[in-house]
N, C-alpha and C positions, 0 to 999 in steps of 0.2 A: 551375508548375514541376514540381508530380509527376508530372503527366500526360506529359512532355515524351522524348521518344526520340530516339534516335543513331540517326545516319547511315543505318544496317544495324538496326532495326528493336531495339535495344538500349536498355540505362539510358543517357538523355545524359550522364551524371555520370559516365562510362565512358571519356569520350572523351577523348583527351589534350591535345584544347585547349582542353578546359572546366577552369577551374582553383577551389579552394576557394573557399567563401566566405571569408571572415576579416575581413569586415563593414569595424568604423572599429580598425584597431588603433594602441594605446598607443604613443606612442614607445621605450619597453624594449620592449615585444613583438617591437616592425618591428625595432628594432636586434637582439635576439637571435635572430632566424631570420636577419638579414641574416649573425649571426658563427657558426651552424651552415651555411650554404652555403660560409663561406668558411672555417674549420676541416674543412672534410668530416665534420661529427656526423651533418648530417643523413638518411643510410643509418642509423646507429645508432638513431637517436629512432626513424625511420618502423618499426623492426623492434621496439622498445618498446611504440609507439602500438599495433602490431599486437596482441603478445604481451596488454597490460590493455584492450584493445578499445574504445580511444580514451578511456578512463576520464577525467575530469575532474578529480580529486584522489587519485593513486595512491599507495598507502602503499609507503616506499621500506625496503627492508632491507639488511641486509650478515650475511653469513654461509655455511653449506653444511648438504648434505642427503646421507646413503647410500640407497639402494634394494638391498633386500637380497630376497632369495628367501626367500617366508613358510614354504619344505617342506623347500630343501636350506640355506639360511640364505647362497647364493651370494650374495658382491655384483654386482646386475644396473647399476646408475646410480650414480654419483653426479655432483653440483652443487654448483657454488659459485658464490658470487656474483662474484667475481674476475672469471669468464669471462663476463661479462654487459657488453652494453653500460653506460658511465658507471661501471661495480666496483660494481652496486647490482643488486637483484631487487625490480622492479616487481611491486605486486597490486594489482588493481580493490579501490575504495575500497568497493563493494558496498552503497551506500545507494539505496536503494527509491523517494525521492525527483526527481522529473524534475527540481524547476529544482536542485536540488542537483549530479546527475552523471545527463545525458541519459541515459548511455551503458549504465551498472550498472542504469537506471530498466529500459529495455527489455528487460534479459538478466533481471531479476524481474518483471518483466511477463510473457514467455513463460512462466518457472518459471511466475508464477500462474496463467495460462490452463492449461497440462498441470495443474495441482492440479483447477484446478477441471473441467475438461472430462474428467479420467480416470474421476470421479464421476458423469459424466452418463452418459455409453457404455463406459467402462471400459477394461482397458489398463495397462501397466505395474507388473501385478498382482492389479490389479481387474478382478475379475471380467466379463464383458461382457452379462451379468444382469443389471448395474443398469439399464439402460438401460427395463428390462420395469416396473422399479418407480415406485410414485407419488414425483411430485415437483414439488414448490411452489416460487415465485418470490414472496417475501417482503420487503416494504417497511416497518421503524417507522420514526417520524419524530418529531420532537421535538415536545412541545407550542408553542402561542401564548404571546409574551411581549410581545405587545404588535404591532400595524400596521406594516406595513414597507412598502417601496418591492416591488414584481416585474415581471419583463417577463407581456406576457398576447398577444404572438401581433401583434403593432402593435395592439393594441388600449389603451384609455387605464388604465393600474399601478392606480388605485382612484377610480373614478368613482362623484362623491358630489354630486349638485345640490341635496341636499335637504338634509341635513344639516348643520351649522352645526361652528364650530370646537369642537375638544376643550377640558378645562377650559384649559388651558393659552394658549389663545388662538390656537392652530396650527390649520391647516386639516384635517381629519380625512379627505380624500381629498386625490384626484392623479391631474390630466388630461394628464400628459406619457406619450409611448410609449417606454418604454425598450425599451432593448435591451441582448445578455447583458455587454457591454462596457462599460457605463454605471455608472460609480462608485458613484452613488447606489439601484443596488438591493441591497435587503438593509438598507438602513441604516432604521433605523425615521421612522416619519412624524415624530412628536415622540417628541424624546427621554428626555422628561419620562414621558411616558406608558410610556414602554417598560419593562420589568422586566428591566434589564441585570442585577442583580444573582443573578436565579432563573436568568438565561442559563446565566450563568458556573457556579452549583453545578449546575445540569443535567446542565451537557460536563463537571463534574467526575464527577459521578455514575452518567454515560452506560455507561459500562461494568461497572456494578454490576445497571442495571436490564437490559442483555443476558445477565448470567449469570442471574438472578432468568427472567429470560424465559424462558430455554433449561429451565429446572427447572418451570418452570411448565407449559410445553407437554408434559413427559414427562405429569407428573400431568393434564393435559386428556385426553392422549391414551389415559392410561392408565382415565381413565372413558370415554373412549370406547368404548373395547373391553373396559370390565365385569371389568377386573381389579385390583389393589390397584398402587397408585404402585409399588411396593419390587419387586413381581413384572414389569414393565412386559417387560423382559431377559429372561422367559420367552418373549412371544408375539412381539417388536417392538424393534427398536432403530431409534432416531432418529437420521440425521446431518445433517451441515449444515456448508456454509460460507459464512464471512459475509465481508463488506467494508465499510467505513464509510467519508463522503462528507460532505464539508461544503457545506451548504447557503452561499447568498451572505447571508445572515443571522448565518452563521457556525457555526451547531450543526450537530451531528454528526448524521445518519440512517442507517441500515445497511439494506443488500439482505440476501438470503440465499436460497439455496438449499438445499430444506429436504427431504430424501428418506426415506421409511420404507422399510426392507428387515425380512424374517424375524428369528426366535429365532437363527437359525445364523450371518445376518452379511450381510457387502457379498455384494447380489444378490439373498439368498434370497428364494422369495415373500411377498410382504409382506400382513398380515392384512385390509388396510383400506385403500380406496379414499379420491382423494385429497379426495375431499368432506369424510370424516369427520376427517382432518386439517387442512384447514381452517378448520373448526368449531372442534378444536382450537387454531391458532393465534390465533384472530379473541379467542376467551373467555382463553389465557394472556395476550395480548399487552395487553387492557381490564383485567385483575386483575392485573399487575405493579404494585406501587406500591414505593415509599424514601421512608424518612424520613430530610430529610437532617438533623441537628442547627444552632443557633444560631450561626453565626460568632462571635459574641462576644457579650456581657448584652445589646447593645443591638439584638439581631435578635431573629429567630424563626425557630422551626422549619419547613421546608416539606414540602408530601408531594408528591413527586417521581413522577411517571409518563410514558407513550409519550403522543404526541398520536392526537389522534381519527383523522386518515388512513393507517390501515391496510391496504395496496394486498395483495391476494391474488392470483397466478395460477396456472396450472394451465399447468407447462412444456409439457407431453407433445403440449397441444391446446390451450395460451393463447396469449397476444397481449402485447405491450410496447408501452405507445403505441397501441395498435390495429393492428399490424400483426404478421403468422404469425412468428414466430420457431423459429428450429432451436437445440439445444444449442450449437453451436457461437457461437451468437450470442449467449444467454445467458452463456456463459461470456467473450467477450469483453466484452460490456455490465459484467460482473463487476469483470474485470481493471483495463479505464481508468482505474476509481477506487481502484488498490492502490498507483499509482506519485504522485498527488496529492498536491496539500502541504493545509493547511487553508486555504490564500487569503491566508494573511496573507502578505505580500509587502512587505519592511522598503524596499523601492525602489520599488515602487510603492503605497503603503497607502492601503488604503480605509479611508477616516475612521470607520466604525462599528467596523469589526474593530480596529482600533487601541483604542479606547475598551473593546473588550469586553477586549483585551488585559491594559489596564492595571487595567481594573477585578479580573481574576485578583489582579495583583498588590494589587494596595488590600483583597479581601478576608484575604489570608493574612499582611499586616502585621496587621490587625487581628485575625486569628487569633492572632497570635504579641505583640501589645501587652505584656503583664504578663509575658514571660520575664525575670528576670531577667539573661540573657546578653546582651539587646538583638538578640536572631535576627531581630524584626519588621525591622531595617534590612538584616537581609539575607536578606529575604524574595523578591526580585526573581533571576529564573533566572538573572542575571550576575554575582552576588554571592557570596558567604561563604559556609561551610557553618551549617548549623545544628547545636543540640543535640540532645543525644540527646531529649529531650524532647520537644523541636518537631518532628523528626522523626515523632515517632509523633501529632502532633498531626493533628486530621480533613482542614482548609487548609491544614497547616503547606506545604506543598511544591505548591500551588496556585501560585504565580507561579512556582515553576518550570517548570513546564507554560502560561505564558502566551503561550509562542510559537507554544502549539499550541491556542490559546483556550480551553485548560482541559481538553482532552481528553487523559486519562493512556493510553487502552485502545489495544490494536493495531488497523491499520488491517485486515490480511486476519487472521481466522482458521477454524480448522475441528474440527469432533470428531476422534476419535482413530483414526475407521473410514472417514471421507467418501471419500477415497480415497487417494493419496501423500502423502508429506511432501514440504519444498523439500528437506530435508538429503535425503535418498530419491537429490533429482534435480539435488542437487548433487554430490554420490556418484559417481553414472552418469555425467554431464559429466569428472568427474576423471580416472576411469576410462579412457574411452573416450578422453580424451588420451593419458594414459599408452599403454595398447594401440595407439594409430596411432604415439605416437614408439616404441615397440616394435618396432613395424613397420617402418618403414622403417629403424631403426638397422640389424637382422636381414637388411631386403633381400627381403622376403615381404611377400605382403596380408593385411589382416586379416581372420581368420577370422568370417563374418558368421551362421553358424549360430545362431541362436538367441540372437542377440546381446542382443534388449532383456531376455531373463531372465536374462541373464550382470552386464548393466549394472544391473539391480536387486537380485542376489543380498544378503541379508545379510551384516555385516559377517565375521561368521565363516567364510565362504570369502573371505575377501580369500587373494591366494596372496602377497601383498609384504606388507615393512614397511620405513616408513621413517623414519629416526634423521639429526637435524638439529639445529643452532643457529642462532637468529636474532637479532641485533639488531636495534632500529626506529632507524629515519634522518629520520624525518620523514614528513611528508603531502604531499604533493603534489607538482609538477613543478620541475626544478632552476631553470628560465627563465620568464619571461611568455610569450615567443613559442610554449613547446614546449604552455602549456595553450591557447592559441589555435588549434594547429592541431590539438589533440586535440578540442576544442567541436567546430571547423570537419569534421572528419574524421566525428564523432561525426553532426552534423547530416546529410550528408551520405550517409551511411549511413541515417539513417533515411528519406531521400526514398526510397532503392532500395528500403527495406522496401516503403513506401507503393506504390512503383511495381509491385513483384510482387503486391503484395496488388489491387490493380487490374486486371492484367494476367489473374488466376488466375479475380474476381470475373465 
């Protein structure tokens, strides 16, 4: 279907007798488009769908907005919501998430690719220096808790003819060829055997042992280069942006793009070639350890670290997989996994991640056992608030993070130098709206002079200000029908992504 073209050598999705998909719909859905064709809404919806860009749960408002002149204090706009289709002001619900809202996944997926690709070759700011400096492609991965299920190439998940069952009486290998669709990978051989419990404080912790990390690698690097930890910001500054990916086991692993630039900043020349940061990450990332403390009397403490497969490459003149990579490809390998969920999928669930799920929840009721407010029963992320107490407790708020198998930590982040922020290039998107409906209100083109340092200017040349009230109305769409053909519109769109990005390749 991606591959597929119109008539005249165009997107077939283009053509007007190719009509949406809108799969099996609901009988409310079919009946609420059928009463927008015949109410005549449906010009109003198509000009909404436009407006939040097919968003799939749009936050609804009611209210107004002035635009005033930031110099002569002129009013240049105002808005209200009156004048909107429905008497509401749609906004993209803006969540990161694909299977959440396809549509806001894709428009932060681009934001991440500019974050991270401004960092490789520079741009929007950055310098175009960096491109000159050392820079690493970084993989930790979570330790062994035990034999799992994996795909191996069609070749057989864990072939064992010699070996005999584990204690448990289960077979300690596995001659079936899975593949990446296959339920069963990721889920441990025996379950018995598996340390579901280490899992779980792991993905709690996983975000503790990345900043520990990140502290660790200054101090490696900083012996590398024969100077004191504290001094490191005289000769050498580290940045880096990461991404974190869940494995079909469930635990969390993080990429990273790891670059040294000079004492002066993004660009400058950088002290030390990228062997010697290497070195450095190979000895920080083996010496990160946590200690995480006892869930309750009747546990123990563990000492929490990275697993042994520590993947290092060398962007500039490395390989992914064994094949030549460009930044541009790095940064997209990046992006795929910023808009991911962690697997868990409450409509289709894989039986292990279910089980790690609830196991969250079972350890942070027994965190919370002896409150006397009874917080343990509302211990589970759908429940009651907690005390102030259990609040600050270590699991207390473990099952609240059980949807997310325990992982509290963001899924993309970066230093404060790597290269733009998303507000940065949310900012500029806003902007550069505003300046085209400028535009055409006025009856003049837009001025393109030096446009992208106009769009990344700091807030304090902004030349407007604008003063508003808003009420919230709700989430999402007024009808069944109208989220249907916002998915449908939504999908659709992304085959023409796919189709350019083909076309371009």
């Amino acid at each position: 279907m991606n591959g597929r073209a119109g008539a005249e050598g165009g997107f077939w999705g283009h053509d007007p007798e190719v009509p949406l998909d809108l799969g099996a719909l609901s009988a409310e859905a079919f009946d609420s488009i059928t009463e927008r064709l015949a109410d005549k809404s449906m010009p109003a919806l198509a000009d909404t769908l436009a407006k939040v860009g097919n968003c799939s749960h749009p936050i609804r408002l009611r209210g107004a907005a002035d635009t005033f002149d930031g110099t002569t204090g002129e009013l240049v706009e105002s808005f209200s919501s009156q004048d909107q289709p429905f008497g509401l002001l749609f906004k993209p619900c803006g969540n990161r998430r694909e299977d959440i809202c396809p549509a806001c996944s894709r428009l932060y997926a681009r934001d991440t690719f500019e974050l991270i690709a401004t960092g490789l070759h520079g741009g929007k700011g950055v310098p175009e220096s960096v491109k000159s400096n050392p820079l690493l492609f970084v993989t930790l991965t979570a330790p062994s808790f035990g034999a799992v299920h994996t795909t191996r190439s069609g070749k057989p998940c864990r072939p064992r003819s010699k070996s005999g069952p584990c204690q448990h009486g289960r077979p300690a290998g596995c001659w079936a060829k899975h593949d990446d669709h296959d339920p069963e990978v990721g889920a441990p051989l025996c379950a018995d055997c598996y340390d579901i419990e280490t899992a779980a404080i792991w993905q709690w912790f996983a975000p503790e042992l990345w900043r520990r990390f990140t502290i660790a690698l200054r101090r490696e690097l900083a012996a590398e280069l024969h100077v004191p930890a504290t001094k490191l910001g005289t000769v050498a500054r580290l940045e880096y942006a990461k991404v974190a990916e869940f494995q079909a086991r469930g635990a969390a692993h993080f990429h990273a793009l790891i670059r040294l630039d000079g004492p002066d900043g993004q660009g400058s020349p950088a002290p030390a070639p990228a062997s010697e940061i290497e070195q450095a990450v190979r000895a920080a990332a083996a010496a990160v350890l946590v200690t995480a403390p006892p869930v309750d009397t009747d546990d123990t403490a563990r000492l929490l670290r990275f697993g042994h497969q520590v993947d290092v490459r060398t962007v500039r003149h490395g390989a992914i997989a064994g094949d030549e990579v460009t930044a541009e490809q790095v940064a997209a390998y990046l992006t795929k996994y910023s808009t991911k969920s962690a697997g868990f999928d409450p409509r289709k669930p894989r039986l292990h991640l279910l089980q790690l799920a609830h196991t969250c929840r079972i350890l942070a009721a027994r965190a919370l056992t002896d409150c006397e407010h009874g917080c343990a029963h509302a211990a589970d992320e759908h429940r009651g608030r907690l005390c102030d107490d259990c609040k600050k407790s270590t699991y207390g708020l473990l099952g609240r993070w059980s949807g997310m198998l325990g992982f509290r930590g963001h899924f993309s982040t970066k230093s404060r130098r790597y290269s733009v922020t998303l507000g940065r290039l949310r900012r500029a998107r806003r902007r550069f709206q505003q300046w085209n409906r400028g535009s055409a209100r006025h009856g003049r083109p837009l001025d393109t002079a030096e446009l992208e340092a106009r769009l990344m200017a700091d807030e304090d040349e902004e030349a407007t200000l604008v003063i508003g009230s808003w009420i919230y109305q709700g989430t999402g769409w007024l009808r069944d029908g109208d989220k249907a053909l916002a998915d449908a519109a939504a999908a659709r769109a992304r085959e023409h992504a796919q189709w350019k990005s083909g076309r371009a390749a």
